[in-house]
Every structure is written in C-alpha cells, then in structure tokens.
C-alpha positions in Angstrom: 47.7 -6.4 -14.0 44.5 -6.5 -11.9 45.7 -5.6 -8.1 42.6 -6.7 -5.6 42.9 -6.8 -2.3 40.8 -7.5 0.7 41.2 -7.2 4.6 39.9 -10.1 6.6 37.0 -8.5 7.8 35.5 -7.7 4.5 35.7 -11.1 3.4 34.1 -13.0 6.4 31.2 -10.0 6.5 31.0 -11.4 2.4 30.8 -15.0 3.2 28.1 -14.0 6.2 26.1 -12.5 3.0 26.9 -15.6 1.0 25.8 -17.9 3.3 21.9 -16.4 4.0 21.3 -15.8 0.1 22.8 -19.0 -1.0 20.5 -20.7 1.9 17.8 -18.8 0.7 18.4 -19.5 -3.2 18.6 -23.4 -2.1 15.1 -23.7 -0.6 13.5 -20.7 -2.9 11.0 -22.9 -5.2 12.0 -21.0 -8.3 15.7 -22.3 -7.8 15.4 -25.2 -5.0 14.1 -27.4 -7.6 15.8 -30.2 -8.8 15.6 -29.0 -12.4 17.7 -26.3 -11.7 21.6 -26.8 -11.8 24.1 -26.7 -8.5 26.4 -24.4 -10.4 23.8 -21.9 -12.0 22.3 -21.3 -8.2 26.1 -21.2 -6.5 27.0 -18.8 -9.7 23.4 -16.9 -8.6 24.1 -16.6 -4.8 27.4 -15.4 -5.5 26.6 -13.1 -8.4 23.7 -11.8 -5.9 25.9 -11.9 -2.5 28.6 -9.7 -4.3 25.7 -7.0 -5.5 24.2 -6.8 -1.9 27.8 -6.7 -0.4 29.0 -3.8 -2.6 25.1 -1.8 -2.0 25.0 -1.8 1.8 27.2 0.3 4.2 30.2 -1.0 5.9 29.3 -2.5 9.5 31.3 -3.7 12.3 30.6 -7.1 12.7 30.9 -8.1 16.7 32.7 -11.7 17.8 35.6 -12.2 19.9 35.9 -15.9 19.1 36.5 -18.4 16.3 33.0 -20.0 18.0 31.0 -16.7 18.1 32.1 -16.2 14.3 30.9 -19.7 14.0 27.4 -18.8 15.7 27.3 -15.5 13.0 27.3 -18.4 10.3 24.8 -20.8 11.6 22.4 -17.9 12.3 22.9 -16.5 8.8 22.1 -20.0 7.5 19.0 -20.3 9.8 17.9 -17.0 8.6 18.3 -17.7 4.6 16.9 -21.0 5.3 13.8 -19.4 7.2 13.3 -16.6 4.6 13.4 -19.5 1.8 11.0 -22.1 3.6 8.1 -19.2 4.2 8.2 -17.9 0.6 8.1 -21.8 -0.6 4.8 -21.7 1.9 3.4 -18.5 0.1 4.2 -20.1 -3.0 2.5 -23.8 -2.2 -0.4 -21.8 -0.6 -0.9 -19.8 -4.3 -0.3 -23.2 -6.1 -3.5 -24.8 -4.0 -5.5 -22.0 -4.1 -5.6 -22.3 -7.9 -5.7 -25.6 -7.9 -8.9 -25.5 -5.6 -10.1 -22.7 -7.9 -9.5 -24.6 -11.2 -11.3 -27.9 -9.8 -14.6 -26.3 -8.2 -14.8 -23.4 -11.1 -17.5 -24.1 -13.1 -16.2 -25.4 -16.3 -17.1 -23.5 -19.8 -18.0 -25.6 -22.2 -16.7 -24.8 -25.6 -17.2 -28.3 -27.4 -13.3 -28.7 -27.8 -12.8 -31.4 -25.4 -16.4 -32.7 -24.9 
C-alpha cells in the first residue's frame, strides 16, 4: 500500500508553483492555442509544477493571513501570466519579422509556380 503524506505547507508552496506555470502554460503560444486541449495543458502544468517542486530547495513561505496567502496567489498568477504574455510578444515579433522577410525577399524564380 502506497503511504503519502504531506504537511500543509508543502502543499500550498505546490499550488503557489501550480498556479505561475499553469498561468504561464495558458497564455504560452505553443500551448495557449485553441488547438491544444484543456486537459493535455492542466496534465502539463502539473506534470511540470511537480518536477520544479521536487528540484528546488525547501523555502519558508511568509503570510500570517488567509488574505496575504491569497495575495501569494494572485501575484503568482500575475507573474505566470506576465512571463506567458512577453514570450507570446517574442514569438509574434519572430512571426512578423518573417513574414516581412518572406514578402519583400526577392522571389527566386524556378518556373514551378510561374
């Protein structure tokens, strides 16, 4: 039988990993897109929250309050969704600059489509 067990404050410093890489996995443009499915990028951000939880060192998380807690998480939302918005800027920015190089390239004609 599989015994696991977890104190409080491991699991809320999990969910405060949870919530920035799921944030971040939900505006990322490889898996923000609607083509990709709700439960492959829930499975993802979990997958990849529970690798970054078990890699970095324990830390003391500071709150005193149900409402500071509650601040942790918005700002670990904000954060993911920050992080997730900027590479989807670098990416549209790489996207336009080949579409800017594709239409003012000049075109090599090889008879194919003439």
């Amino acid at each position: 039988m599989l015994n696991i067990t977890y104190s409080q404050y491991e699991l809320e410093t999990f969910f405060l990993i949870l919530i920035r890489i799921t944030s971040f996995i939900y505006i990322a443009p490889f898996f923000g897109q609607t083509n990709t499915p709700q439960r492959i990028r829930l499975g993802l951000g979990l997958f990849l929250s529970f690798l970054v939880y078990m890699l970095l060192p324990a830390q003391s998380l500071s709150y005193a309050t149900t409402t500071d807690y509650a601040i942790l998480v918005i700002k670990e939302a904000v954060t993911g969704t920050l992080i997730g918005f900027s590479v989807y800027i670098v990416w549209s920015v790489i996207l336009f600059a080949g579409h800017i190089r594709k239409s003012y390239a000049v075109p090599f004609k090889t008879g194919i489509l003439e």
